[in-house]
C-alpha positions, 0 to 999 in steps of 0.5 A: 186656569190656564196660567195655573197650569203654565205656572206649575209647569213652569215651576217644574221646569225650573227645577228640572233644569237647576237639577240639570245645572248642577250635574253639568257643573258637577261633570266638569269637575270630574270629567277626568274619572270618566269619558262617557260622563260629557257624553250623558250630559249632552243627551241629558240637555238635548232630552230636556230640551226636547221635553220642555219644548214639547211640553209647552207646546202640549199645554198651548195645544190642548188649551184650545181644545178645553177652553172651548164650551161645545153643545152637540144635538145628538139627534141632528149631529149640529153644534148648537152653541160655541163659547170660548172663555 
């Protein structure tokens, strides 16, 4: 289930940076008509940038934390048994 989730989003990724590829190349075409247009391309790529890391780092973090099949004795507050998958 895990590579599931990492393919996805990974697929995703991919698309939101070609997305992103063509607006850079598409802003250096028309640079002349606006002078803030390299100015939201660069906070465009460093938001994505930051996004992505963030994400990746979500999925390997939250991984740990589902994958892991905890029992809990409500009366004695004791882990009973812990599997990892």
């Amino acid at each position: 289930m895990f590579y599931l989730y990492l393919g996805i989003y990974t697929l995703f990724i991919i698309i939101i940076w070609g997305f992103f590829a063509v607006a850079r190349i598409h802003s250096y075409k028309f640079k002349s008509f606006s002078h803030h247009i390299t100015i939201v391309t660069r906070f465009l790529f460093f938001t994505l940038l930051a996004l992505t890391i963030i994400g990746y780092i979500v999925i390997f973090s939250v991984w740990d934390i589902v994958s892991k099949k905890i029992e809990i004795n409500v009366g004695t507050n004791n882990i009973i048994d812990e599997e990892s998958y």
